[in-house]
KOLBA-850545 format. One line per 8 residues: number of its first residue (from 1); their letters; for each residue x, y, z of N, C-alpha, C. Coordinates in nm, 2 decimals. Example, Ala and Ser with C-alpha at 12.3 -4.5 7.8 and 13.67 -1.06 7.14 Angstrom:
# residues 2
1	as	1.32:-0.57:0.78:1.23:-0.45:0.78:1.32:-0.33:0.78 ~ 1.28:-0.22:0.71:1.37:-0.11:0.71:1.29:0.00:0.79
***
This chain:
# residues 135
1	xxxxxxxx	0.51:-1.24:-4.91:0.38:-1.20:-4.95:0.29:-1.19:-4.82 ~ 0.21:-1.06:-4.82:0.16:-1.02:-4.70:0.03:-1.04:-4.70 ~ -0.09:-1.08:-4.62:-0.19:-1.18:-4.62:-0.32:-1.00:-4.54 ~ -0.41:-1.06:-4.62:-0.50:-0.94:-4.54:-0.52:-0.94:-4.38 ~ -0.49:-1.10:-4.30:-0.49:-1.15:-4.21:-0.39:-1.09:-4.11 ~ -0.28:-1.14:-4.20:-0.17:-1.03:-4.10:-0.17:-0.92:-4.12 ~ -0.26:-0.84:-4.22:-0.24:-0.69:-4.20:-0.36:-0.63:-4.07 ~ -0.46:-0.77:-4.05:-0.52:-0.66:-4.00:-0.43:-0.70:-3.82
9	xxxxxxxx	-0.39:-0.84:-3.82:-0.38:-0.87:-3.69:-0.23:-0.73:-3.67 ~ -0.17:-0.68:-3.75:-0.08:-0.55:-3.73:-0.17:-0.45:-3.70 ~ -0.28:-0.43:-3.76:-0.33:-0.35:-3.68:-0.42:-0.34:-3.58 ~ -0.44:-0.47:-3.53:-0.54:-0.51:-3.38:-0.38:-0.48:-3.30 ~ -0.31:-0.50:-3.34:-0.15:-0.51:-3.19:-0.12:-0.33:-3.22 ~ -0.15:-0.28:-3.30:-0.15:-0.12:-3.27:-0.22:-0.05:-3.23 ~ -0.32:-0.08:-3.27:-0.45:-0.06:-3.22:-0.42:-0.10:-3.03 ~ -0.38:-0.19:-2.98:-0.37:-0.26:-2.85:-0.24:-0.20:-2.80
17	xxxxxxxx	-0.12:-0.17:-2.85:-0.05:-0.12:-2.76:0.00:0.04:-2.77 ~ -0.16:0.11:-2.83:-0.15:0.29:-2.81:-0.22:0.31:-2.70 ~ -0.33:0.25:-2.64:-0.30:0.28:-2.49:-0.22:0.27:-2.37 ~ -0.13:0.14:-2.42:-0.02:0.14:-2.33:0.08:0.27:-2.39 ~ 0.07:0.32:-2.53:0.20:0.39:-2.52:0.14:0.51:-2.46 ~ 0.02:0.54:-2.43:-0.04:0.66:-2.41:0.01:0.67:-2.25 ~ -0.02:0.56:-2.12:0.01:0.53:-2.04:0.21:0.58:-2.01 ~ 0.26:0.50:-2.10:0.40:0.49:-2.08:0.42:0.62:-2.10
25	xxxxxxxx	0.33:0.72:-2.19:0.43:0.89:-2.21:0.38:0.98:-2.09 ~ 0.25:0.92:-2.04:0.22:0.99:-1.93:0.29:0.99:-1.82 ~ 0.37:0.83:-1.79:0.47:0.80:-1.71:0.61:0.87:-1.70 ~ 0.62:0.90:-1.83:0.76:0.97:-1.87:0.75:1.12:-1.85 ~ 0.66:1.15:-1.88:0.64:1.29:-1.84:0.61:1.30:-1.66 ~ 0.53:1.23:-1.62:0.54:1.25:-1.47:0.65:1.22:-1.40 ~ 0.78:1.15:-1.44:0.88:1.10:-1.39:1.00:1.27:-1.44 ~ 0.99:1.34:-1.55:1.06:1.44:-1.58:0.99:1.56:-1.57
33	xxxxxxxx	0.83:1.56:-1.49:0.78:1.70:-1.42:0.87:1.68:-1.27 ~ 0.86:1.54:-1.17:0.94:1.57:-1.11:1.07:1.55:-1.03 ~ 1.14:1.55:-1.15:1.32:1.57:-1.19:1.30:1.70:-1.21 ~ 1.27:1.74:-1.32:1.26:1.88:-1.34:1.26:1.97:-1.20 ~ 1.13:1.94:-1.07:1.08:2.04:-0.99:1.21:2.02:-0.90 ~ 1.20:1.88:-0.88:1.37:1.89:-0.78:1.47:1.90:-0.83 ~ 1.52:1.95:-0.98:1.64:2.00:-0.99:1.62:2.11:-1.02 ~ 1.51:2.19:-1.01:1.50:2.35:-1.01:1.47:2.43:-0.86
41	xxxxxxxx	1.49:2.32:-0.77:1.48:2.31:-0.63:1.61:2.32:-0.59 ~ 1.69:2.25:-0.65:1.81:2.25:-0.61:1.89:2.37:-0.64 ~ 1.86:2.38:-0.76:1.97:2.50:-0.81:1.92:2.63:-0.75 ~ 1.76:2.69:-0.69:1.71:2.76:-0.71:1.78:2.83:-0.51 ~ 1.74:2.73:-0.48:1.74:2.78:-0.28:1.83:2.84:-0.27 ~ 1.87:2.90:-0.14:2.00:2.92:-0.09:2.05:2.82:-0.02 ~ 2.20:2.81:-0.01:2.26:2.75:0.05:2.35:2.79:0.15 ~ 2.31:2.80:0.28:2.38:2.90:0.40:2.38:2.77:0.54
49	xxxxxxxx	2.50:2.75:0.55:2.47:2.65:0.63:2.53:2.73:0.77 ~ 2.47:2.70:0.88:2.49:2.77:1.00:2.49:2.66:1.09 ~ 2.57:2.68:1.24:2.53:2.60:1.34:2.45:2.57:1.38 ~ 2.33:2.65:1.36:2.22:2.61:1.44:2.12:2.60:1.32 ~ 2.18:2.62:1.20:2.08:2.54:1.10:2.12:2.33:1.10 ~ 2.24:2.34:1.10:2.28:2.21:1.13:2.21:2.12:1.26 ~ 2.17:2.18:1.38:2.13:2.12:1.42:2.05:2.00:1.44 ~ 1.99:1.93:1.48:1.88:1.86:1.50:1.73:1.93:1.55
57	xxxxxxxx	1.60:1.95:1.48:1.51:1.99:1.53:1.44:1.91:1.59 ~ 1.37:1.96:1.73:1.28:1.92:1.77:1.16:1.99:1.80 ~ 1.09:2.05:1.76:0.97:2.15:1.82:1.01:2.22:1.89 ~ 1.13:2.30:1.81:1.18:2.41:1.89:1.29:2.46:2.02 ~ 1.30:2.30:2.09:1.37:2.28:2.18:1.48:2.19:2.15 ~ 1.59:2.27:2.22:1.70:2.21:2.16:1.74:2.11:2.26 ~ 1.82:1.98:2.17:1.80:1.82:2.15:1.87:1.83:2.31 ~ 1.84:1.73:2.33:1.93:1.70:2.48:1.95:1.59:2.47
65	xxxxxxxx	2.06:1.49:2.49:2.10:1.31:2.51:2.13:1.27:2.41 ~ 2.07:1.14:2.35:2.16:1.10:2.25:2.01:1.09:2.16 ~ 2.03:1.07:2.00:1.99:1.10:1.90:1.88:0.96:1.93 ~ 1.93:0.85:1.95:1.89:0.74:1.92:1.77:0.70:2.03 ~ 1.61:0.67:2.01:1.54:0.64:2.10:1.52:0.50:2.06 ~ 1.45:0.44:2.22:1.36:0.31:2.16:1.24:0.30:2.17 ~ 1.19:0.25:2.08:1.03:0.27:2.13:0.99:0.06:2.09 ~ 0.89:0.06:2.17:0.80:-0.05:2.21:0.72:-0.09:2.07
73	xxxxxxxx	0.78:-0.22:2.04:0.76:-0.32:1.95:0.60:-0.34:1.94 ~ 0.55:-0.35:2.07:0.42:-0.41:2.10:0.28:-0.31:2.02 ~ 0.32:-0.14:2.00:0.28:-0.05:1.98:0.28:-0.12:1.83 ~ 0.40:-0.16:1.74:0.36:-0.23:1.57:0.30:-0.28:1.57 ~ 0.29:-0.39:1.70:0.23:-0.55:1.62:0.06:-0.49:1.65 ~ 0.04:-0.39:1.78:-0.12:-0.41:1.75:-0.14:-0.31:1.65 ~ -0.06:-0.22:1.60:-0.14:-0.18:1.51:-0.12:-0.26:1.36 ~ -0.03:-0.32:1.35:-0.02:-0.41:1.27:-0.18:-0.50:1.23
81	xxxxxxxx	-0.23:-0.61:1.36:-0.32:-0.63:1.40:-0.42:-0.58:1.39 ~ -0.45:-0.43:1.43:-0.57:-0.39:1.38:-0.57:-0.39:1.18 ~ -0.49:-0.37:1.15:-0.49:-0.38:1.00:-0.55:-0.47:0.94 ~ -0.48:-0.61:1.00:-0.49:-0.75:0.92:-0.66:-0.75:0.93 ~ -0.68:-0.76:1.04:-0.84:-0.77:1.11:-0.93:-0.64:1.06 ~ -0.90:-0.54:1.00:-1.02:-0.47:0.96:-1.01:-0.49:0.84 ~ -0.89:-0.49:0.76:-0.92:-0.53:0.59:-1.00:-0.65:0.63 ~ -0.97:-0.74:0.69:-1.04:-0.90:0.65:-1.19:-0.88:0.63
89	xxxxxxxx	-1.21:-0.77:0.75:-1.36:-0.73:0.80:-1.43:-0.68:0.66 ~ -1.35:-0.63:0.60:-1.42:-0.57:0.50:-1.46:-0.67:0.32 ~ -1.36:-0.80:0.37:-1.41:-0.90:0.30:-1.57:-0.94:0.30 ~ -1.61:-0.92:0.44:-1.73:-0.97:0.50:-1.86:-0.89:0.45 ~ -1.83:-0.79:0.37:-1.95:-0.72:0.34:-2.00:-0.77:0.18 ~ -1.92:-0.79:0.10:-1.96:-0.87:0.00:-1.98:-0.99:0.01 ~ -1.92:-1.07:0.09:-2.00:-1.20:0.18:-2.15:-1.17:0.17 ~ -2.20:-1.07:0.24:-2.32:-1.07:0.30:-2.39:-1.01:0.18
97	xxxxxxxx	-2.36:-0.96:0.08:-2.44:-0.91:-0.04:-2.47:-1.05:-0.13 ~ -2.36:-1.16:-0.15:-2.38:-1.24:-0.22:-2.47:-1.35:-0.13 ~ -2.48:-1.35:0.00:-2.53:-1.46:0.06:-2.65:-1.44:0.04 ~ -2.71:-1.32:0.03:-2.87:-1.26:0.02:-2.92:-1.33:-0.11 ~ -2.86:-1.39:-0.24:-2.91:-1.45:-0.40:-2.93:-1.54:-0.33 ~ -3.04:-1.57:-0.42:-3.06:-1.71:-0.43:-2.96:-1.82:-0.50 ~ -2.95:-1.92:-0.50:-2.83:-2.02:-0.46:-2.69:-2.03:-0.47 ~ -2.66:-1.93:-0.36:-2.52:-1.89:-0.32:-2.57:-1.96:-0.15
105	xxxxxxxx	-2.64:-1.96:-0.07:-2.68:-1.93:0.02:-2.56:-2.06:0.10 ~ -2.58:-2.15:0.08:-2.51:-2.25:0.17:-2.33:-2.25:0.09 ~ -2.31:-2.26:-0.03:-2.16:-2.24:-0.03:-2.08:-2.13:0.01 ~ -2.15:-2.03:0.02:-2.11:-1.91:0.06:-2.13:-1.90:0.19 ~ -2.18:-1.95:0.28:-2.21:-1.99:0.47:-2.05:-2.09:0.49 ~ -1.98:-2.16:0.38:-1.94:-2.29:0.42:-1.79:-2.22:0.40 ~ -1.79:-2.12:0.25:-1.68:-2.05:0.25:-1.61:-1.93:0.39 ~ -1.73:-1.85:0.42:-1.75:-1.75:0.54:-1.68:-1.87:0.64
113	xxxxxxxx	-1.72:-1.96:0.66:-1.65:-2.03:0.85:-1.55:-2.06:0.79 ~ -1.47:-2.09:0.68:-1.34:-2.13:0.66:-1.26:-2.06:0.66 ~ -1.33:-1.89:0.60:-1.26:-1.76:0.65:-1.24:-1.71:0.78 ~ -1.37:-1.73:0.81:-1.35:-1.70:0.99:-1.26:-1.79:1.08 ~ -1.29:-1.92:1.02:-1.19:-2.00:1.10:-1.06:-1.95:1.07 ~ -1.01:-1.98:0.99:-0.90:-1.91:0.92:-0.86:-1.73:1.03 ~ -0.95:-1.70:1.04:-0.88:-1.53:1.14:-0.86:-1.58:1.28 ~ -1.02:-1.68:1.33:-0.98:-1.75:1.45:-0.84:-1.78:1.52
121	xxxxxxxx	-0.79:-1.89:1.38:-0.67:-1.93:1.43:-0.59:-1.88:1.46 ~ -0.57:-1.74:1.37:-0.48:-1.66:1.41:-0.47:-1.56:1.48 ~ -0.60:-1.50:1.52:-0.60:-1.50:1.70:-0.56:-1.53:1.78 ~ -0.60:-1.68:1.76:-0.57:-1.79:1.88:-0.44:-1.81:1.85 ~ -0.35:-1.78:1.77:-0.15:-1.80:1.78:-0.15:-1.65:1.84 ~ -0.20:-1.56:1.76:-0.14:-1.42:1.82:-0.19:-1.43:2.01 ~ -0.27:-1.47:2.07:-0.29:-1.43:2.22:-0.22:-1.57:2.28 ~ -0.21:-1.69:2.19:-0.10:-1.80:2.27:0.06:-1.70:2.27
129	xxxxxxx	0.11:-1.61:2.18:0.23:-1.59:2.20:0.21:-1.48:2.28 ~ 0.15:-1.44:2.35:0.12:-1.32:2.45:0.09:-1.18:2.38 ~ 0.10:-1.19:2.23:0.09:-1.07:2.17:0.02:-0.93:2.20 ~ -0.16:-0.99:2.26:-0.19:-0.92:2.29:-0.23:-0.93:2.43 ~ -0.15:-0.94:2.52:-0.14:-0.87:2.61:-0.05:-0.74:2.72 ~ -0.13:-0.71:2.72:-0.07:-0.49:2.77:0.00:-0.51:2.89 ~ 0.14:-0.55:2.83:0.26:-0.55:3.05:0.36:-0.50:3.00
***
């Protein structure tokens, strides 16, 4: 025997999971618009393979040496670096919107140096391991 209770809580959980299904068909359709484009990609091209389509391109000029380069680690980490350090920066601007109310003023000063201390530190390990320095 079925209770007005549970008929409506059946319909508060349908009511709640038709935006997810609305979500999930939009997913399914954007997952088989593009299956669809790359398997009508595939079938559709030509297929002419040539020596000098096999190639390796480079801007036109053809490759000389060996395929494999190395490039300088140092080039990641600062830009790595600039990453960590401008998102954080941008924590700091809602900092400074909330420090302006009235009685935010001192916990929000006390939170700010524990953040900043907090980037400090890790400055101070990144230039102890020589990170950023350019040799």
């Amino acid at each position: 025997m079925t209770s007005a209770a549970d008929g409506f809580t059946a319909l508060a959980a349908s009511e709640y999971f038709r935006g997810y299904s609305f979500i999930g068909l939009l997913a399914v359709i954007g997952v088989l618009f593009v299956a669809v484009a790359f398997g009508a990609g595939r079938l559709l091209r030509p297929v002419v393979p040539t020596p000098e389509k096999l190639l390796t391109y480079e801007c036109g000029v053809d490759p000389v040496g060996e395929g494999w380069a190395h490039t300088q680690v140092r080039y990641y980490v600062y830009a790595f670096l600039y990453v960590i350090f401008a998102v954080d920066s941008i924590f700091l601007f809602p900092w400074a919107t909330v420090f302006a109310a009235p009685g935010y003023g001192a916990t929000t000063l006390v939170e700010m140096f524990i953040f900043l201390g907090f980037l400090a530190v890790g400055l101070l390990y990144a230039w102890k391991k020589g990170v950023l320095a350019w040799a």
